[in-house]
C-alpha positions in Angstrom: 112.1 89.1 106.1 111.2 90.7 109.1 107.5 93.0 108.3 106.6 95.9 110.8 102.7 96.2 110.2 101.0 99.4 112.0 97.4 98.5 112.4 97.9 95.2 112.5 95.1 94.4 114.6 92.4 96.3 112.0 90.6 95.0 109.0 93.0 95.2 106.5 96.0 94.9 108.8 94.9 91.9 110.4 94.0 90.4 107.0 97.7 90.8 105.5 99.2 89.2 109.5 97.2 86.3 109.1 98.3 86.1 105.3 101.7 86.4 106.0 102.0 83.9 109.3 99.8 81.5 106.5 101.6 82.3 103.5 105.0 82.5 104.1 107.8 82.4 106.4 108.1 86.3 107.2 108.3 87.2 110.7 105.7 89.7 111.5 105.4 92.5 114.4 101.5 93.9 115.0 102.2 97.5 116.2 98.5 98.5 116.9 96.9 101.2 119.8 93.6 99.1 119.8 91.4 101.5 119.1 87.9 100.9 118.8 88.1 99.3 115.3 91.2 97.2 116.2 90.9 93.7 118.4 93.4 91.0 119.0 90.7 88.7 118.2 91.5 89.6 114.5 94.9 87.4 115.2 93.7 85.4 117.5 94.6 82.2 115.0 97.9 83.0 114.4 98.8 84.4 117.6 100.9 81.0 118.8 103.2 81.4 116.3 106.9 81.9 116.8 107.2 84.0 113.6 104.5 86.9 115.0 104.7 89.2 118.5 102.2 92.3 119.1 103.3 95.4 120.7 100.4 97.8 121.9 101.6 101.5 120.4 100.4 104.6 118.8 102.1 105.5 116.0 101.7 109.1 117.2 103.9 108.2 120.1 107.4 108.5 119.0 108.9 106.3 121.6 107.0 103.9 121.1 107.9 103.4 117.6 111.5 104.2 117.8 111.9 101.3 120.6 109.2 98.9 119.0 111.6 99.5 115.3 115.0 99.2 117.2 114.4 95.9 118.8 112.3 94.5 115.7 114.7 95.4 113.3 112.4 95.7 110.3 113.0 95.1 106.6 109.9 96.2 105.7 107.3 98.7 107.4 103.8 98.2 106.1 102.0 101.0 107.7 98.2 100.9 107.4 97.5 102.1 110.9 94.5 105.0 110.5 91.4 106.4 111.3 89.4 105.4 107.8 85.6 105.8 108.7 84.7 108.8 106.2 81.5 109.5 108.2 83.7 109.7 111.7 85.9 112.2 109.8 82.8 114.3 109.5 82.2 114.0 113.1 85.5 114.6 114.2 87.8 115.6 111.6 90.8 116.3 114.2 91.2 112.4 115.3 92.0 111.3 111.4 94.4 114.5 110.5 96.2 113.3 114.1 96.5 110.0 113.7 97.1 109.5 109.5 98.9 113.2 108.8 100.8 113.2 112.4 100.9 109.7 113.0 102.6 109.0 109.2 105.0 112.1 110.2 106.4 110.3 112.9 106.3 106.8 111.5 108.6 108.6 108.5 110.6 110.4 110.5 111.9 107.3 112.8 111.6 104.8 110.2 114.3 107.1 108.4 116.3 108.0 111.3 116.5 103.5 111.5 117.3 103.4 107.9 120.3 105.2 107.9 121.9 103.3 110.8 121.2 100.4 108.4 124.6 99.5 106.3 125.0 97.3 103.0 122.2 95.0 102.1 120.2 95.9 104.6 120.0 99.2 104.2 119.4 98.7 100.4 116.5 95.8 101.1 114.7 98.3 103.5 111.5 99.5 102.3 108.4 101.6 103.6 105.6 100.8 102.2 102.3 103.2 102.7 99.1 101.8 102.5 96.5 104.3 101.3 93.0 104.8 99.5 91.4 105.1 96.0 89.1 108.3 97.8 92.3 110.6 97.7 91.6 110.8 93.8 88.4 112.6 94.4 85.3 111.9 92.4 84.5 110.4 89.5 82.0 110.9 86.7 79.9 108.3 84.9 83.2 107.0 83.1 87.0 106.7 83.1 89.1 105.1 85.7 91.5 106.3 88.9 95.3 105.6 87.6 98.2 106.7 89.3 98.7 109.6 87.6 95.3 110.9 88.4 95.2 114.6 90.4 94.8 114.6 94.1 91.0 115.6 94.6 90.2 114.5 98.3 85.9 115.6 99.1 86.2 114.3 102.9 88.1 115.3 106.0 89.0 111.3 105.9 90.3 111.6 102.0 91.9 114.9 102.6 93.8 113.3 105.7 95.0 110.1 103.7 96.0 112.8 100.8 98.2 114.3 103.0 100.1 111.6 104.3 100.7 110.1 101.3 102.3 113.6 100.3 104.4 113.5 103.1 105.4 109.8 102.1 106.0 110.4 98.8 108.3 113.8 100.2 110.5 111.4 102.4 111.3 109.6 99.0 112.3 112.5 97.0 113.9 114.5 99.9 115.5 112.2 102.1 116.0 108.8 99.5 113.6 106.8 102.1 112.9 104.2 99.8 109.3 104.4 99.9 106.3 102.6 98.2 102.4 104.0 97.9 99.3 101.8 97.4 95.8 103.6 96.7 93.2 100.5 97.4 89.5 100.5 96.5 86.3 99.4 98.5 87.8 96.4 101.0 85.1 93.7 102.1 85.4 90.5 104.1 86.2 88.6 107.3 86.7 91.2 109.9 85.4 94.6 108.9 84.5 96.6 111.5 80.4 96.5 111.3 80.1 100.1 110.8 81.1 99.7 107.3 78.3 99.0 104.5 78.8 95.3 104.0 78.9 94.2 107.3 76.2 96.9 108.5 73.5 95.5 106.7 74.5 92.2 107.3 73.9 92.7 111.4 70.9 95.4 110.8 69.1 92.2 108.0 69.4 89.8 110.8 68.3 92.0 113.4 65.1 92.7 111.6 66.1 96.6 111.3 65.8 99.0 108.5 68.4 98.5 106.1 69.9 102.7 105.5 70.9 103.8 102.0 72.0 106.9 101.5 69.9 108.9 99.2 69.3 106.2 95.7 72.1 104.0 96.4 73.6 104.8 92.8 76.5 105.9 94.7 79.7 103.5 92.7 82.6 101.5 94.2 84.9 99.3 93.2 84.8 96.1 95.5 88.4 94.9 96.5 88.1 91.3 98.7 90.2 91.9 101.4 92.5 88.6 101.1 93.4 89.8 97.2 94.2 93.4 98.6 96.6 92.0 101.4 98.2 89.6 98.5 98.2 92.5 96.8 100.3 93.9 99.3 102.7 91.2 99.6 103.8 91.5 96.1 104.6 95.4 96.3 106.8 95.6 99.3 108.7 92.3 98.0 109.0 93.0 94.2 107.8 97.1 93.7 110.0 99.4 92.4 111.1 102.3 95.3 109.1 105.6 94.5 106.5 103.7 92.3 102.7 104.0 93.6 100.3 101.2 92.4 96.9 100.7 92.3 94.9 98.0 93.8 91.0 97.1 92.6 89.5 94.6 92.1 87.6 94.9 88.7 84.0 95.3 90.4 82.2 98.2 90.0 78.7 97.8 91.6 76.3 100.3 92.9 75.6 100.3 96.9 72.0 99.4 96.1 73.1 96.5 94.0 75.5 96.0 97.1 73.0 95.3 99.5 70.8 93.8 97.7 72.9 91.0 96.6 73.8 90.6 100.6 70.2 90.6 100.9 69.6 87.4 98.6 72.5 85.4 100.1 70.8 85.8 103.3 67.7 84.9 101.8 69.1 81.5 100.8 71.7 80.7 103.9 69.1 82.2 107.0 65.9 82.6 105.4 63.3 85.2 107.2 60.8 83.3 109.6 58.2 85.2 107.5 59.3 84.0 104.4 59.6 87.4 102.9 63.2 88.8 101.7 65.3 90.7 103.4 65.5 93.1 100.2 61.9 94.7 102.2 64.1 95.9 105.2 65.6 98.3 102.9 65.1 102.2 103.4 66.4 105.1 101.9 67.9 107.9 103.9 69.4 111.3 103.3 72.6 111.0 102.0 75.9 112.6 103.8 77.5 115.5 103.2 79.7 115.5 100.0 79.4 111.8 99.4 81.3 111.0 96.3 79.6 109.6 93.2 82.0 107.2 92.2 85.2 105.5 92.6 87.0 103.2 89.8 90.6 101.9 89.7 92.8 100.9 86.7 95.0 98.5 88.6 97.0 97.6 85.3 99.7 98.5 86.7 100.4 96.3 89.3 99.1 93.8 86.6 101.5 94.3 84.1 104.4 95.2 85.9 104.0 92.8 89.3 101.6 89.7 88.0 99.0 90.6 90.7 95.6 89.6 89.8 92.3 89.4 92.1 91.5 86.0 92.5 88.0 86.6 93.9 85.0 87.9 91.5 82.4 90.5 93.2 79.8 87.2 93.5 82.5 84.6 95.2 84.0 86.8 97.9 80.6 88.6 99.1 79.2 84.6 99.0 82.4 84.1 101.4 81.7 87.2 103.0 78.3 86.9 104.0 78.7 83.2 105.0 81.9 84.2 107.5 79.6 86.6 109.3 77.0 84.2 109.4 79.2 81.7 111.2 80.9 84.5 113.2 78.4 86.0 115.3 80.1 85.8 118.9 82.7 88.0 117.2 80.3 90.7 115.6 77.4 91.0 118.1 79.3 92.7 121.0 80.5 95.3 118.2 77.3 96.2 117.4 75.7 95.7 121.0 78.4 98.8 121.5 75.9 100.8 119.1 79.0 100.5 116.7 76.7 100.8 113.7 75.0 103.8 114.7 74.7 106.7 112.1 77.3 109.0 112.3 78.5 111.7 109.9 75.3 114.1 109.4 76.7 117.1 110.5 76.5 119.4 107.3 
């Protein structure tokens, strides 16, 4: 099949072009505005192939995705192109309801104006497949899980944003008959992540000796998703998922952010010990904690369990090991990020 991925040069995006060039015989178009958080380094290893071409776009841009769609000729858009930092939304709230409300707008509206000048199997193999976030669900409390019938409940400008477009997604579906597909992912980690993120953060602050910031206890709970499940993940919905259906996708790992960074903390300990001998567990420092910062997040993913046979193949332990160890070996990538003051703190504006 032919797979349109928006944001194909970002974390997740990248993740799930690199899967596919790997891990099957897809053709792949990267539609991606390279933002700050997106680099063509990302694809860098799969960039040769004669299955995969980029084209530099904003999904805002009309245009630009009406030409990049026409001469692609999609089966399948995977859009995951968005502004996801939740302390950025609290900085500047206007960039995320632009580019996910807006940007998913137009990304509907021409992906169903090239639907219906699709005939026969074509237009009944087409699929758009939205790719959003567990946060939409709100908060929870010290049990239950997030399924997918679960109230809308979004705390942050970011969640509120993602909320919305998958409203308007799910809209397209009913009104139009776009056959459409919703994922709501939890916590991503891995190869790639942009290092204002937690996991990668503390990685680059550890080895530079700086404080290690945790917002207020660090009790706050997420459910840790490696990035290479999530994009497989992803694979299996848009090929096998029923039109209209929304699925889940956790990965079955609950951990606190204090337990979070200090099991980053101990890895480093044994792979690039301290010159002191002391652990990096000491560089750890509490800070206030942002505005409206949910408690916790938790995700049934039966669902795509049961119904698709997706399972995570990574534990919590095995995919922060591989985490931690990429980043380790990766440092020409990472260090110009954060030489760009890309892990300052951000999002204290009450």
């Amino acid at each position: 099949m032919r797979i349109f991925v928006t944001g194909g040069a970002g974390f997740i995006g990248s993740a799930l072009v690199r899967h596919l060039i790997d891990n099957t015989e897809h053709e792949v178009l990267n539609f991606d505005k390279l933002t700050y958080a997106g680099s063509l380094s990302t694809v860098e290893r799969v960039a040769n192939s004669n299955r995969y071409r980029f084209v530099q776009g904003d999904i805002c841009d009309a245009e630009a995705v009406r030409a990049a769609i026409a001469e692609f000729r999609p089966d399948v858009v995977t859009h995951l192109a968005a502004e996801s930092h939740v302390d950025r939304s609290i900085d500047g709230p206007g960039a995320f309801v632009q580019t996910n409300v807006v940007g998913t707008f137009v990304m509907l509206s021409e992906a169903r104006t090239y639907w219906q000048g699709l005939e026969g199997d074509a237009k009944a193999a087409f699929r758009f497949h939205h790719i959003s976030t567990d946060e939409v669900y709100g908060s929870l409390g010290d049990t239950g899980l997030f399924t997918e019938e679960t109230p809308y409940d979004p705390r942050s400008p970011y969640s509120a944003s993602k909320a919305g477009s998958d409203h308007l997604v799910s809209a397209w579906g009913h009104t139009y008959g776009l056959p459409v597909l919703i994922t709501n992912c939890s916590n991503n980690y891995g190869p790639y992540h942009f290092p204002e993120k937690l996991v990668p953060l503390m990685i680059a602050k550890a080895l530079a000796g700086e404080p290690l910031p945790v917002y207020g206890k660090g009790d706050q709970v997420r459910d840790w998703l490696f990035v290479e499940d999530h994009v497989r993940a992803l694979q299996v919905v848009f090929e096998q998922g029923e039109i209209g259906r929304t699925y889940n996708v956790g990965g079955f790992n609950e951990k606190q952010n204090i337990e979070v960074v200090r099991t980053v903390c101990a890895i480093l300990d044994r792979l690039r010990p301290r010159g002191d001998g002391k652990s990096y567990a000491e560089q750890i420092t509490s800070v206030a904690d942002r505005p409206g910062h949910d408690k916790r997040y938790a995700i049934d993913a039966s669902r795509i369990n049961q119904e698709l046979g997706w399972h995570p193949a990574e534990t919590f332990e095995t995919g922060i090991e591989k985490t931690v160890a990429w980043y380790l070996a990766n440092e020409g990538w990472w260090r110009p990020l954060v030489e760009a003051k890309a892990s300052e703190r951000r999002g204290i504006a009450a």
